[in-house]
N, C-alpha and C positions, 0 to 999 in steps of 0.2 A: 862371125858371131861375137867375136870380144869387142868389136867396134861397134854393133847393136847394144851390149851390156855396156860400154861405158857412158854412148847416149841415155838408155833406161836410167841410168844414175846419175848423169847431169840432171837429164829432165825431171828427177825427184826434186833433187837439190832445188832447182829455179823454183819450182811446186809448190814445195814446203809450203813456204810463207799461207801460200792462198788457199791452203786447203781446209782452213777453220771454217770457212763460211758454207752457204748450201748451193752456192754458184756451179754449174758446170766448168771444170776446169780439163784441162789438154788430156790428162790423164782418162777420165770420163768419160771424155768421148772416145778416145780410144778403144775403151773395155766394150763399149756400149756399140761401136764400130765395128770391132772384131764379132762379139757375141750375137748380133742381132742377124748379122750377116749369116751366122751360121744360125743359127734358128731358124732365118728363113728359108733356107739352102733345106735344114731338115723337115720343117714343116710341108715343101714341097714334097720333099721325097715320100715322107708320110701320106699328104694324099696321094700321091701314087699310088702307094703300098694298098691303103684302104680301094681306093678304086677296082684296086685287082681283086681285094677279097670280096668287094660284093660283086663285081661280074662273077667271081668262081663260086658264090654262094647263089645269087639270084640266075645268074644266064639263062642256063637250061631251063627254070621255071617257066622265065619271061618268055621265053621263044614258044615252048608247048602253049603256053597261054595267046598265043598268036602277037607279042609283039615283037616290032621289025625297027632297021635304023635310028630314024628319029626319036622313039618312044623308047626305045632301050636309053639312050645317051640322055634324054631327059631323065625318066627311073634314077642312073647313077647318079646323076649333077645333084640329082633333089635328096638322094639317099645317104651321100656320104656324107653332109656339115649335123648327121644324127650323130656321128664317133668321132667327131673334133673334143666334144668333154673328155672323153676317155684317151686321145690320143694327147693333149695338151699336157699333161705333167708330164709324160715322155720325150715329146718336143721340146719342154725344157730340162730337164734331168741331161738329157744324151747333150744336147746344145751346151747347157751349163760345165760339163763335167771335159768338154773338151776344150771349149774357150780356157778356162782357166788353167786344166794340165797343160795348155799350148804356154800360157804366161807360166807357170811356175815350172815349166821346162827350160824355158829361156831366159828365167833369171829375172825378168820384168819383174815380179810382184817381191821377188827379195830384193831388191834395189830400192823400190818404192819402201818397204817396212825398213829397210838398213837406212833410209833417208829418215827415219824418224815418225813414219804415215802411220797412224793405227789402221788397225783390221777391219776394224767397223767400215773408217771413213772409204777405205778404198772400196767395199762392198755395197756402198749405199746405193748406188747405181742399180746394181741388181735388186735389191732389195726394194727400190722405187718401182722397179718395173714389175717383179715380184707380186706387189699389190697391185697393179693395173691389172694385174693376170687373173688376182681372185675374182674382180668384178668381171672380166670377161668370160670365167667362167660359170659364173653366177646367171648373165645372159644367155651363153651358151643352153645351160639347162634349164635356166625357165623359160627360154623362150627360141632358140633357132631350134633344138635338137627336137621338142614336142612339134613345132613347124615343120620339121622338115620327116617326122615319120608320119604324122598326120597327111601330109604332101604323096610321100613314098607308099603309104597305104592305101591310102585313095588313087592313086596311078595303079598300082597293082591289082586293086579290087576292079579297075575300069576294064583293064586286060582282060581278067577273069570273068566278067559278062560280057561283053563283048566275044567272047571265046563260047561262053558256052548259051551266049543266046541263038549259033546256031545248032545247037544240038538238044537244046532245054526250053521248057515253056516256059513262060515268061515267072510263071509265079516259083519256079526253080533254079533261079538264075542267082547265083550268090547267096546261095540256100546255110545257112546252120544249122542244126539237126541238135536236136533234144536240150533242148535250154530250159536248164531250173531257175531258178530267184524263188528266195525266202529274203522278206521283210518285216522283222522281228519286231520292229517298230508298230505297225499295223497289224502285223498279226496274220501275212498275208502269204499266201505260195504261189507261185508261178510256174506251169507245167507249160513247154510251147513245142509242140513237134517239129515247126519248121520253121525259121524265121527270115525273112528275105529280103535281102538288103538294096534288091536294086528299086531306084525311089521308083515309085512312094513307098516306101518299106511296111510289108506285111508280116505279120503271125498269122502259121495256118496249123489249127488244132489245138484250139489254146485252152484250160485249165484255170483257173483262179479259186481257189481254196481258201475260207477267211476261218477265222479259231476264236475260239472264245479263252478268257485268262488261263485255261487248265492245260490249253493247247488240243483242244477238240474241235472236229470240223464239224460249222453252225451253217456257212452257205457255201456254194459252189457255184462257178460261173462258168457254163462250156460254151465252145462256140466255135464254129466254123473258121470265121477270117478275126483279125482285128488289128485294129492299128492304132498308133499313139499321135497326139494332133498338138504339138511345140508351142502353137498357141494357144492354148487352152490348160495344155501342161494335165491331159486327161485321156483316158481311151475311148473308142467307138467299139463295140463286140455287132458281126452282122451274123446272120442265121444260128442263133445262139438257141439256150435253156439257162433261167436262173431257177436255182434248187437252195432249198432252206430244209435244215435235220433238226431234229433233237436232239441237242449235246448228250443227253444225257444217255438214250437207250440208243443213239445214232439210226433212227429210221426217219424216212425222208418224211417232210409234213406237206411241202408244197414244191409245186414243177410245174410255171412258167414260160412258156417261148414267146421269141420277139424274132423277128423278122431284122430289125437292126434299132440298138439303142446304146444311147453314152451312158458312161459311168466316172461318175465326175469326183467321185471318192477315189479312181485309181490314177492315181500318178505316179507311177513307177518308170523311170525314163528306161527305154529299150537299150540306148546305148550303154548303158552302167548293165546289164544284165551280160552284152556280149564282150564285156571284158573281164567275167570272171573265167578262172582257170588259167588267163593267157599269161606268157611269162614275163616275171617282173622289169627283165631287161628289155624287153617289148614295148612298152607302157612309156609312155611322156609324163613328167613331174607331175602335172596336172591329174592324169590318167590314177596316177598313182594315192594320190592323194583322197579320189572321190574311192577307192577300193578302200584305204585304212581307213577311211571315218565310216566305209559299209561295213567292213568285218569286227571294228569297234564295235558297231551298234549290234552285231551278230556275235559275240565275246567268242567268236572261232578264231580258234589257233591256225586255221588258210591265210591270215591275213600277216602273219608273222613276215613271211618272205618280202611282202609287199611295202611294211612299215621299214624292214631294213636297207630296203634299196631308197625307200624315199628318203629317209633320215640320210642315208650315204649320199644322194647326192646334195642334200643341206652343207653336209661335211665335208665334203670335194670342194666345196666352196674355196675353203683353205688349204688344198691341196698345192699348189703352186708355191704357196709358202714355206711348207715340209719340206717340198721337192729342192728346193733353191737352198734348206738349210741342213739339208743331207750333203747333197752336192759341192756344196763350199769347201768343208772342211775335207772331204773325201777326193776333191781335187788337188789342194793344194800343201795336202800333208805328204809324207814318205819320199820316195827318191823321185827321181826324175825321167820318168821314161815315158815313153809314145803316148798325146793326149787318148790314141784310139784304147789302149788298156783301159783307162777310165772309164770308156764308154761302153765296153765290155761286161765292166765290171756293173752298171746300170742296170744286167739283164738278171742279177745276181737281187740286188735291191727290188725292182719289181717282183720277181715272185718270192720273197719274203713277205712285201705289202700283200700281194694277194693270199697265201697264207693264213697271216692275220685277217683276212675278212672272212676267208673261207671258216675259221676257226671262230670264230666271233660271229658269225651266220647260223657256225652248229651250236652253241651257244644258246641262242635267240630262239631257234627252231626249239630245243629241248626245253625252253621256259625258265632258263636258270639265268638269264640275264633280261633286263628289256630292249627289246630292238633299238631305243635309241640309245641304247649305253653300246651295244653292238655295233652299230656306223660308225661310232665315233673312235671307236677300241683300234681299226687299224691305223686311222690318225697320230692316236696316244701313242701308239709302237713305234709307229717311225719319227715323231718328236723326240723319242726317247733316246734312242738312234742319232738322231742328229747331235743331242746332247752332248752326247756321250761321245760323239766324232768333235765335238767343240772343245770340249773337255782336254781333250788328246792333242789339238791344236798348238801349235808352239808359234 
């Protein structure tokens, strides 16, 4: 060990000089050698970890649902790059926090700052890589994690007809049952007893209620089947009745039936109807986004949950960067003992952060903050945090 420490200190000495510039220098790679090494040692393990939790969350489904082999190990491959956004500040927290309690147990990083190195400069490394992370997690949420539950839902829902098309008729095969929409915008309500997803996707028992400014119903539209046509961006109602009331005394004036006709006034997309109610951790960025600007336009407080998960993942953005500036100081401060206590102590920090969301959620929910002041609030907390560990830094 004392012959390891007297190299660390030569090799600041020879350093010195070259460390003004933005060149990788011997030292740099080192950190970046040691750290990345372990990063990826942990990110393995991590998908591991995840792999186990959706077999022990999904298995038993998949299997009742009749898949076998092949199609389970597709399911998981496709299902698990949806919890890399979530696992990635972990990945680096615990990787961070050991790398460096490894260097500041052995003396490397006080040999480097006793050579005269500021804290910054020897940090840069991280802090480079640091910001390569926000963008990859930026990617990650708008674009592989909506990919890959979009992917894993569509595999699941194939299982699920497939399963129960031999037991169900065809127009009950991937069935939803009592689906509402109100479109506040138009004026319009949506009543569907059953809606069926397997293509070509039907509504069977459908309802359409139109209001007048006072919110009185003027028409009504019943009908048997109907279904919505992507190009046209409009519905078809087949063995239907259109019905017209008087707002005023509400009795019907007129009752028409059609045999089947379009209604080229309704564009209500069926997919945005069947992801109300579902949960916001469910929902892809995207998903999410087309819910705040529905429940916006509906000024319902259901939409609260949904704004603060979208905003948080805007705000995860920068997560990689908290994580790395919690981590630093909290590595490399106090005595010198086992990097694994640091990593320990990680488990200490996350649920602090979550905490702070949990708490800034009820916040949001009661209406006394706005949800995007809520996303951001567990961010603020563990900035503050880091600070405050900077601060303490000697």
């Amino acid at each position: 060990m004392r012959s390891r420490r007297a190299f660390d200190c030569t090799l600041a000495l020879r350093l010195r000089a070259g460390f003004g510039g933005c060149a990788l220098n011997t030292f740099d790679r080192h950190l970046l050698r040691e750290w990345l090494t372990v990063l990826g040692l942990v990110l393995v393990l991590m998908c591991g970890l995840l792999l186990v939790q959706v077999m022990f969350d999904k298995f038993r489904d998949l299997r009742e649902e009749g898949a076998r082999g092949l199609d389970l190990w597709k399911y998981f491959m496709v299902a698990i790059p949806s919890y890399l956004s979530v696992a990635l500040p972990l990945v680096l927290l615990v990787s961070t926090l050991f790398v460096l309690g490894k260097l500041h147990r052995a003396n490397e990083l006080t040999a480097m700052r006793a050579a005269g190195i500021g804290f910054g400069r020897l940090m840069a490394p991280i802090w480079v890589v640091g910001l390569l992370c926000c963008g990859l997690s930026w990617w990650l949420n708008a674009t592989v994690v909506p990919w890959s539950l979009a992917e894993s839902t569509a595999l699941a829902n194939r299982f699920e007809f497939r399963n129960e098309a031999r037991l169900l008729s065809a127009d009950r095969i991937g069935a939803v049952y009592s689906v509402a929409f109100a479109n506040a915008d138009a004026r319009r309500m949506w009543f569907i007893n059953r809606y069926s997803q397997l293509p070509p996707a039907r509504a069977y028992g459908v309802t359409v209620s139109e209001m007048d400014v006072r919110g009185r119903e003027s028409e009504r539209i019943v009908a048997s089947q109907a279904w919505f046509e992507p190009s046209r961006r409009d519905w078809v109602f087949k063995n239907g009745r259109e019905m017209v009331f008087n707002a005023d005394s509400g009795s019907q004036m007129s009752s028409a039936p059609f045999a089947e006709k379009r209604f080229e006034r309704l564009h209500e997309n069926p997919d945005l109807m069947l992801l109300i109610d579902r949960k916001p951790i469910d929902l892809s960025f995207q998903d999410l986004g087309r819910l705040v600007d529905y429940y916006a336009d509906q000024r319902s407080p259901k939409g609260i949950p949904y704004a603060v998960r979208f905003y948080g993942l805007i705000a995860d953005t920068f997560g990689p960067l908290i994580v790395i500036a919690i981590a630093i100081p909290f590595a490399v401060s106090g005595v010198r003992v086992n990097p694994a206590v640091g990593v320990s102590k990680s488990i200490g920090l996350f649920f602090l952060y979550y905490l702070f969301s949990n708490v800034a959620a009820s916040l949001a929910i009661k209406q006394w903050i706005d949800p995007s002041i809520a996303a951001w609030l567990p961010n603020v907390g563990m900035t503050a945090i880091a600070a405050w560990f900077f601060a303490r830094l000697r």
